[in-house]
C-alpha positions in Angstrom: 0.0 0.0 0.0 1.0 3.6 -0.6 1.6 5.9 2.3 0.9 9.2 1.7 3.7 12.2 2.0 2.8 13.5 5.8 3.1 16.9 5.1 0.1 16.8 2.6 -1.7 14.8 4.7 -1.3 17.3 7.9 -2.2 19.8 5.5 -5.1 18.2 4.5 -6.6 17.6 8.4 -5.6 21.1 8.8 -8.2 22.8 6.0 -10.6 20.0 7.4 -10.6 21.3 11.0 -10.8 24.8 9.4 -13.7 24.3 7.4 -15.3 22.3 9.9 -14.5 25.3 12.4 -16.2 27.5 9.6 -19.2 25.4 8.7 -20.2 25.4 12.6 -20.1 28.9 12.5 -22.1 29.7 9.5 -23.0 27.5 7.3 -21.9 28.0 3.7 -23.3 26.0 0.3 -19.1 27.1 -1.3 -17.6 25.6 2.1 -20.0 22.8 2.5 -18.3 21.6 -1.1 -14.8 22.3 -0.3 -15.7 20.5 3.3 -17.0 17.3 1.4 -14.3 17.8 -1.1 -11.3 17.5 1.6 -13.0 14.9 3.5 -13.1 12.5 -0.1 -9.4 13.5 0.0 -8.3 12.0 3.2 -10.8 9.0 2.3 -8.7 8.2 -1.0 -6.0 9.1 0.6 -5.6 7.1 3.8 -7.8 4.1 2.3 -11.1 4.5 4.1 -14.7 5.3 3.2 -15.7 7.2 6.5 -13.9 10.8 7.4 -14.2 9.6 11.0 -11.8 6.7 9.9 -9.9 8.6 7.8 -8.9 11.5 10.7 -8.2 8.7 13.1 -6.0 6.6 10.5 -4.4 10.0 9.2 -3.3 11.1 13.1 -1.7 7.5 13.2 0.2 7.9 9.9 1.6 11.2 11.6 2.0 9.6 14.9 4.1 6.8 13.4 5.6 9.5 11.2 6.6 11.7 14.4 8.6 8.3 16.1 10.3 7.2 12.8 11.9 11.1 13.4 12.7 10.5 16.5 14.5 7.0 15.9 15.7 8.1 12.8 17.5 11.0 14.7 18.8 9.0 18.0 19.6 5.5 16.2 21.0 4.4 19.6 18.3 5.9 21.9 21.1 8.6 23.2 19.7 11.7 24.3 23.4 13.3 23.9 23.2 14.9 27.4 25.8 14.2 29.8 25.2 11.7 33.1 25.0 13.9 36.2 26.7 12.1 39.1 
């Protein structure tokens, strides 16, 4: 399976929670299309036919995303930081 580049994809849940912010707030036909348009997005996107499972399987991709970083940049769990004793 494809994984989708992160940096689109937290782009992507960030115009969602914006338009979702603006859709509570007044409702709008021209945001109501963009909202449904963003939410097929991160459906085809993260493989799923719900937006509910596409957010939760999005934040995973970034969570996963976010510790690959962190092993990536400390391959031997080293924080670098001297041992006080």
């Amino acid at each position: 399976m494809l994984v989708p580049d992160p940096k689109v994809v937290r782009g992507l849940l960030t115009r969602y929670a914006t338009l979702q912010i603006a859709q509570a707030e007044r409702h709008s036909p021209a945001v109501a299309r963009e909202l449904e348009d963003v939410s097929y997005t991160l459906c085809v996107m993260t493989g799923t036919s719900s937006i509910h499972d596409a957010v939760a399987r999005a934040d995973n991709l970034l969570a996963q995303e976010r510790s690959a970083a962190g092993r990536a940049a400390d391959p031997d769990g080293e924080s670098g930081l001297p041992l006080a004793v």
